[in-house]
Structures are given as C-alpha cells and as structure tokens.
C-alpha positions in Angstrom: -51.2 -61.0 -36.2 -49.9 -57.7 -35.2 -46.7 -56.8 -35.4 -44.1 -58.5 -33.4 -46.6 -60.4 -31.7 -50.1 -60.2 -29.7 -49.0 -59.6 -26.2 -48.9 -62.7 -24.2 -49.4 -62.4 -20.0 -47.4 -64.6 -17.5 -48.8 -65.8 -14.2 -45.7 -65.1 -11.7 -47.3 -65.7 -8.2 -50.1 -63.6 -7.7 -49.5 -61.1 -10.6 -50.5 -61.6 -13.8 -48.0 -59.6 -16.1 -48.8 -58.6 -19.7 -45.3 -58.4 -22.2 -46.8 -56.5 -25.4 -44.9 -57.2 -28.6 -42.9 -60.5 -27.2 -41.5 -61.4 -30.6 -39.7 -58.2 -30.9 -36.1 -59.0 -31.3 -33.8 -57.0 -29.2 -30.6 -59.0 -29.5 -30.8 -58.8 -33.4 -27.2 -60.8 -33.8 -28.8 -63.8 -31.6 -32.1 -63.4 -32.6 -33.4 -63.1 -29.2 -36.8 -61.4 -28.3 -38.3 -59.4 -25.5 -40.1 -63.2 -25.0 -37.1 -64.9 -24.1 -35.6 -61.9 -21.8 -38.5 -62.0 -20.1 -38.2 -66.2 -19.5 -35.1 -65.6 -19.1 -35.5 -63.4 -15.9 -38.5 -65.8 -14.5 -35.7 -68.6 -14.9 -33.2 -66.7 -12.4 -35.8 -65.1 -10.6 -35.4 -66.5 -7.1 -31.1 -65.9 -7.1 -31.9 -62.4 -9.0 -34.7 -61.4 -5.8 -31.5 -62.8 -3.2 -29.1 -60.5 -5.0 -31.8 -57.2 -5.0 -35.0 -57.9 -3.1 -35.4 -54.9 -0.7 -32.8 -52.8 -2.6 -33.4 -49.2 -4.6 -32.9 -50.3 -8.5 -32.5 -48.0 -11.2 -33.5 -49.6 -14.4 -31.5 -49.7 -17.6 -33.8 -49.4 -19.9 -33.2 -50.4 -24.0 -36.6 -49.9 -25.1 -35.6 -50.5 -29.1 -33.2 -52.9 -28.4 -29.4 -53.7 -27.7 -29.0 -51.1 -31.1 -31.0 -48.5 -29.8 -30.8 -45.8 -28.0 -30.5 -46.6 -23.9 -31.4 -44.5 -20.3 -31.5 -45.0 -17.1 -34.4 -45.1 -15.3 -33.7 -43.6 -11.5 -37.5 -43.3 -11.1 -40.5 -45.8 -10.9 -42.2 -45.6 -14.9 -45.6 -43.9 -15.1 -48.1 -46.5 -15.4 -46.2 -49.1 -13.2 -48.4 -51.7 -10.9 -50.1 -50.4 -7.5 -48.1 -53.7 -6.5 -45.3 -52.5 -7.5 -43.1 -51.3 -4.3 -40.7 -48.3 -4.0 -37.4 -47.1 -1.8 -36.8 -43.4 -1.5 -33.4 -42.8 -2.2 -31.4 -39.3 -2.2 -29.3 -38.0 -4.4 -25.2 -36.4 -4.0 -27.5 -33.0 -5.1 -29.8 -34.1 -2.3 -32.3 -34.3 -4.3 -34.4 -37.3 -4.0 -36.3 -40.0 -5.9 -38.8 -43.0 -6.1 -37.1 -45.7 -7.4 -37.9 -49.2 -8.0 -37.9 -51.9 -5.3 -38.1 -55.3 -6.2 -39.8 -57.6 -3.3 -41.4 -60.5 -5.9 -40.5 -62.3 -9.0 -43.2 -60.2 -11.0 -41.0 -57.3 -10.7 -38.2 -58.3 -13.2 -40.8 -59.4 -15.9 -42.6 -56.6 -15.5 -39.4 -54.7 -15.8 -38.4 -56.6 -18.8 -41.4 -56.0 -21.1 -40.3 -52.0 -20.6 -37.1 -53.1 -22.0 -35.1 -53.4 -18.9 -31.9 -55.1 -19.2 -29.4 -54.7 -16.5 -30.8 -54.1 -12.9 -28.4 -51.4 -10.9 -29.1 -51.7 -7.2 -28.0 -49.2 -4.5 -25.9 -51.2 -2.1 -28.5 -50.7 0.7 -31.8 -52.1 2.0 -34.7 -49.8 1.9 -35.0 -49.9 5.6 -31.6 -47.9 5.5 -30.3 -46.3 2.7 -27.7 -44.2 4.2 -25.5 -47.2 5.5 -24.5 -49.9 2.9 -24.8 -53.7 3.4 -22.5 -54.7 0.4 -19.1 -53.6 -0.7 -18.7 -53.8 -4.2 -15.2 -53.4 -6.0 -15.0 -52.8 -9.9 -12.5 -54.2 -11.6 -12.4 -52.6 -14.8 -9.6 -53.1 -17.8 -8.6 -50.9 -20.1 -9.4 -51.2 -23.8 -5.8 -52.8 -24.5 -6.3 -55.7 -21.7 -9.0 -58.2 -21.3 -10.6 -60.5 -18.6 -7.6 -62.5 -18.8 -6.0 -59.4 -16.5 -8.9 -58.7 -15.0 -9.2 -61.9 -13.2 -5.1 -61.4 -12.2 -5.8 -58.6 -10.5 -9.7 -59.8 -9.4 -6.7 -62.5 -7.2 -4.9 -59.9 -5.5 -8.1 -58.3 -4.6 -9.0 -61.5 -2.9 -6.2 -61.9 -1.1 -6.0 -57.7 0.3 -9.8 -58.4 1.2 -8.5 -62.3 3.5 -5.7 -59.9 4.9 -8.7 -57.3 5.7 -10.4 -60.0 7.3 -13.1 -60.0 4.9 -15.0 -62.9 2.1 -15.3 -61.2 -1.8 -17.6 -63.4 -4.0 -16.8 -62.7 -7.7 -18.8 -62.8 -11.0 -18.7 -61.2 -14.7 -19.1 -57.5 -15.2 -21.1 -59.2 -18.5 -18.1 -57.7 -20.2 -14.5 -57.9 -19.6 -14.4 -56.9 -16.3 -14.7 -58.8 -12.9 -16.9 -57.4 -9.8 -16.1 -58.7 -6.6 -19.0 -58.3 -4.1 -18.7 -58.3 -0.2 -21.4 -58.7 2.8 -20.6 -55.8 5.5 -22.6 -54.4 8.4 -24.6 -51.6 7.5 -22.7 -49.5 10.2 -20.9 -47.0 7.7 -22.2 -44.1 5.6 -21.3 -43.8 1.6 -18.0 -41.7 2.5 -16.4 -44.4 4.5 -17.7 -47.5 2.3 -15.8 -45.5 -0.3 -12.7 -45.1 2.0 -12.8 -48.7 2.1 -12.8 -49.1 -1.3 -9.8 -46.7 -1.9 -7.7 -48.3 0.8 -7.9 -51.9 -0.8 -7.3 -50.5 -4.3 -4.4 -48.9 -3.2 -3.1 -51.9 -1.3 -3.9 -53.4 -4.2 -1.7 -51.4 -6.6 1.5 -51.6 -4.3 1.4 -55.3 -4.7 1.3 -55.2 -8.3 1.9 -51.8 -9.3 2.6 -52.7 -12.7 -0.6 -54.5 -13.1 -3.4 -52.3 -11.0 -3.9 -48.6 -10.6 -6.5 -46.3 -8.5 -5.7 -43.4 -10.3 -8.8 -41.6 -12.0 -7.5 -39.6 -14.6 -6.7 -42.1 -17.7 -4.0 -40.4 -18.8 -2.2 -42.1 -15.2 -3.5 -45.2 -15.5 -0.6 -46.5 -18.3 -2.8 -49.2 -19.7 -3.3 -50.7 -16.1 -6.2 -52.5 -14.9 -8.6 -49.7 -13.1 -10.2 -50.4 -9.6 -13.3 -48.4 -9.6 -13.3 -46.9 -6.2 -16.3 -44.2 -7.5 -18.0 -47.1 -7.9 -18.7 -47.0 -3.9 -20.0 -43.5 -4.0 -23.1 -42.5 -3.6 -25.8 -42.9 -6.3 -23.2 -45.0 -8.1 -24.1 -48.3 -9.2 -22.7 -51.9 -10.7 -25.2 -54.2 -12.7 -26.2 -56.9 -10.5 -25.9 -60.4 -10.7 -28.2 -62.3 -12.7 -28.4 -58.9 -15.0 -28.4 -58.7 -19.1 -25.7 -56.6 -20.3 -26.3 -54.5 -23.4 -23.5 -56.7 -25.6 -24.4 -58.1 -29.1 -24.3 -61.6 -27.5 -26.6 -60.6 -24.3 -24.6 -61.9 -22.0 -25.1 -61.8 -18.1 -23.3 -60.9 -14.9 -22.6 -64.5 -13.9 -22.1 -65.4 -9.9 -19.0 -67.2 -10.0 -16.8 -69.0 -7.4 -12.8 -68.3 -7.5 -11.8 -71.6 -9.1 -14.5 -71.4 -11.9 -13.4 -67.7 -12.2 -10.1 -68.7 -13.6 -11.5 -71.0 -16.5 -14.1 -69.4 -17.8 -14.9 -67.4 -20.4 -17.3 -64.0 -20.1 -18.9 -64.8 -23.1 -20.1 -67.9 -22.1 -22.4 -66.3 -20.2 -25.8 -65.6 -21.8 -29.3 -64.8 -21.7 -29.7 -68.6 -23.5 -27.1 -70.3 -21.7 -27.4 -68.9 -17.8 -30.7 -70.7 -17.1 -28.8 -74.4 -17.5 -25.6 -73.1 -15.5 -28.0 -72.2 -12.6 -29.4 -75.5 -12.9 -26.3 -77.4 -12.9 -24.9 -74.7 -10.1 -27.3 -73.1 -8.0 -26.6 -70.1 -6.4 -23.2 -69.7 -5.6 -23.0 -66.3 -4.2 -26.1 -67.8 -2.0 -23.2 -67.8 1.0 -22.4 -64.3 0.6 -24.9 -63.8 3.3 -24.2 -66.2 6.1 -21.4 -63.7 7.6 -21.6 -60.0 7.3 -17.8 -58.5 8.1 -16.7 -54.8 9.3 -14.8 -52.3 7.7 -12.4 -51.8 10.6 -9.1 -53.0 8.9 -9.4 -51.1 5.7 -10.5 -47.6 7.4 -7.4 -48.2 9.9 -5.4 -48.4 6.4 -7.2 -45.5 5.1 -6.2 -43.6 7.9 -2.5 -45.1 7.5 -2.4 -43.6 3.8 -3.9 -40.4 4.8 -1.2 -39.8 7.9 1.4 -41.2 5.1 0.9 -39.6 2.1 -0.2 -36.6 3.3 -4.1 -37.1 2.1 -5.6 -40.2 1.3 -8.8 -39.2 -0.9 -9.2 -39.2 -4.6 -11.2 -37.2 -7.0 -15.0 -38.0 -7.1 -17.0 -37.6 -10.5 -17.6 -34.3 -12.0 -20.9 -34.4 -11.2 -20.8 -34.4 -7.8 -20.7 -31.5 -5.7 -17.0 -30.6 -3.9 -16.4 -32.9 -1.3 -14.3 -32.5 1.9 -11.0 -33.2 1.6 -11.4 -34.1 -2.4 -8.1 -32.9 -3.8 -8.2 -30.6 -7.4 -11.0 -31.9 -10.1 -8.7 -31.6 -12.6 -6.5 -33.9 -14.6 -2.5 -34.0 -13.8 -1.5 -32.5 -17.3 -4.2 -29.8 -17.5 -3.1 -28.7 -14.1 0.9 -28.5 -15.1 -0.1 -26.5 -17.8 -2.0 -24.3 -15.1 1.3 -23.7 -13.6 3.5 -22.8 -16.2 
C-alpha cells in the first residue's frame, strides 16, 4: 500500500472526486486524516453550499497539515475540474482574479483533498460583486480575554443591530472569537458596508466602553474586546460557517442561535463532533435568509459621528491604497513622537 493510502474517489452527485493520500493525518493531536475532512465536509455540505453557494471563495489551503506551512489561495488551483465554476472578483489594487465559486457539493471535497480547510467568502453573489448581501461583524478578543467576553460583547452587538432595525445570527470564529452575520440588500458598495460596520462598533463601544473598542492600533485597544470593522472592507474575508479552523483540535465555525451562544463552549465544536450537532440541530442560520434588511439606520449614524466628531472614518489596512477621508496610517505613539 502506498504511503498514506491509495487514493479513494467519492460519488457526490454527478462528480466523481478522487482524494489522493486519504490516510494522511493533518490534525496530528486528533489523529484525524485528509479522509475524515473530506467526510466531514460531504456531512455539512448542504448548510456549507446555503452559507457560500454563488459566492467568490478564497481557499485556505494547509497542504501538510494543521503543522505546516499555510496560504491562501485567491485564485482557482491549476488543474481544477472543467466543472468547477468561477466569480471574477477585483482587488483594492484593482487588480483582479478568478476565484473559486462553489455551486455543488463536489466543490468542498474537491477542495479538501488540496488541503483546504477554512472557506473565506466575499460577502457578495457572483452576479454582483460590488454590492454586498451580508454584513459580517468580527468580534475579536485580545490574547488576555476569551470567548467568555466575546460573547458579552457579541450581546451588545445584538442589541445596537435590534435598535438598527436589523437580525445578526451568531456562530464560533472556530477560536475565541464570535462572528455575527447579517442579511442586507445588495444596494451598497464596500465603502458604505464598512461605514456600517464602524457605526455599530462605535455604538457599540459607548455602551460598554470599558468592554469594546474600534480602535485599530493595539496599543489603544487596553485589553478590550476588538470589533473588526476592516473586516467589511474590500477583499477582506471571515471563515464561513461550517469551515475547519487551523487549531490543534480542528474545530469549526459553528452556526449558533443566541441562547445556545451563551452555554457553549468553542471547543466543542469539531471536525468529529459537528456532523451529530447538525443532525440533532439543523441549520440554524437557515432563517438568515427569509428577510434581507437596509443599512439606512447605521449610515444615518455614521453620518451623525462624522458631523460630531469631526470625521467618522478609521484607518484601513496597510495594504490598501490611501482612501478618501482615511485619517493618518500611522499609530498614535509613532505619530506624537513625529511632533516632538
């Protein structure tokens, strides 16, 4: 027998998928294989094509395992399936790419035998990718908290997005963060989805300042929980529901409903232990998609902030290009020093 295995195929509809070396372990502290991340995805398939069927996804790829070296794949693999589809996406350099667009089940085993982990969607449909369809807000805690304060803050975002008029769905980052996911009208461009964003994380912060923070720099951010509001930008991406995370214990961006959020625990989640919640569960972000809401609320806020505070944006990430309106790119202490 060869090494790690003779490759095995899978029938997944119409496609027949080979998985090459399915016994090779890539979650050496479980002891799970490429074999069981692939069954693994064909078990979640149908809520995993909900969350990113029609959507540009950049593949993160871990193609010696969770203790090797990882990329991300922005473009469609040479040698990938004539079946396989595509979604042209540009980039903040304008640049553009073919990346991949999953429309069938096939898709994520195919994806897993390259060592694909964690799917990253655009927030967009490939019939428009200018205008996104989801709002998506990180919640992301510093090394010092945990998910305990994730989820305290994850609340408060709840409650800015009900006053916003708006329905967040939350699940596991896969770590110890929280992403809470929103269905909007694909009616506004990048810069405004990320306006949203900054407006609700700032609303967020005033209610409990000691607990929340937008501010990018980390020397600001005083141990605080971080709302992500780059996250929202263009070309920036979350790992989707349903996705493996690159953790020792391969555990999984879980959909999760607000009471369950507040009793569980992230590590729960798992490549081994996912397929029997789903079972037991079903889909429970499948509701996300019965209402779509507007941004109108949080852009009147944003434009509240801006009038108030004499400007409103924040930085973007240093690998953008300048952006109107973006204040200084440079953090608060270098820039005192500047001054002296």
């Amino acid at each position: 027998m060869a090494k790690n295995g003779d490759p095995v195929e899978y029938q997944v509809g119409e496609r027949t998928v080979r998985v090459s070396s399915p016994d090779k372990v890539y979650f050496p502290e479980r002891g799970i294989t490429k074999r069981q991340v692939v069954e693994y995805y064909l078990a979640v398939a149908e809520p995993l094509l909900r969350a990113i069927g029609e959507r540009p996804t950049t593949l993160k790829r871990y193609v010696d395992g969770v203790t090797g070296e990882w990329f991300y794949a922005k473009r469609v693999p040479k040698g990938a399936p004539d079946w396989l589809e595509t979604a042209r996406i540009a980039f903040p350099s304008g640049r553009t790419a073919d990346e991949v667009c999953p429309t069938e089940p096939a898709v994520f085993a195919w994806a897993a035998n390259l060592g694909t982990f964690d799917f990253h969607p655009w927030p967009v449909r490939r019939s428009d990718v200018d205008h996104p369809d989801e709002l998506r807000i990180d919640v992301d805690p510093p090394e010092r908290a945990g998910f305990a304060d994730a989820v305290e803050v994850a609340g408060v975002v709840r409650e800015v997005l009900a006053d916003a008029g708006l329905t967040g769905y939350p699940k596991t980052s896969g770590g110890r963060g929280v992403h809470v996911l929103v269905r909007i009208r694909p009616e506004w461009d990048f810069i405004a989805v990320r306006h949203a964003v900054i407006a609700l994380g700032r609303e967020v912060e005033r209610r409990i300042p000691d607990k929340a923070t937008v501010s990018w720099w980390k020397e600001e951010r005083g141990g605080r929980v971080f709302l992500d509001y780059n996250q929202a930008a263009r070309d920036r991406t979350v790992a989707s529901s349903w996705s493996v995370r690159g953790t020792p214990r391969a555990t999984v961006s879980t959909p999760l409903t607000w009471d369950l959020l507040a009793d569980v625990d992230p590590d729960d989640f798992d490549v081994l232990t996912v397929p029997d919640f789903l079972a037991k569960h079903g889909d429970l972000h499948a509701p996300m998609d019965e209402t779509a809401f507007g941004l109108e609320t949080l852009l009147e806020w944003y434009e509240r902030d801006d009038r108030d505070l004499g400007g409103a944006e924040l930085p973007y990430p240093p690998d953008y290009p300048k952006m109107p309106g973006e204040p200084k790119r440079v953090q608060p202490s270098k820039a005192r020093s500047d001054q002296a």
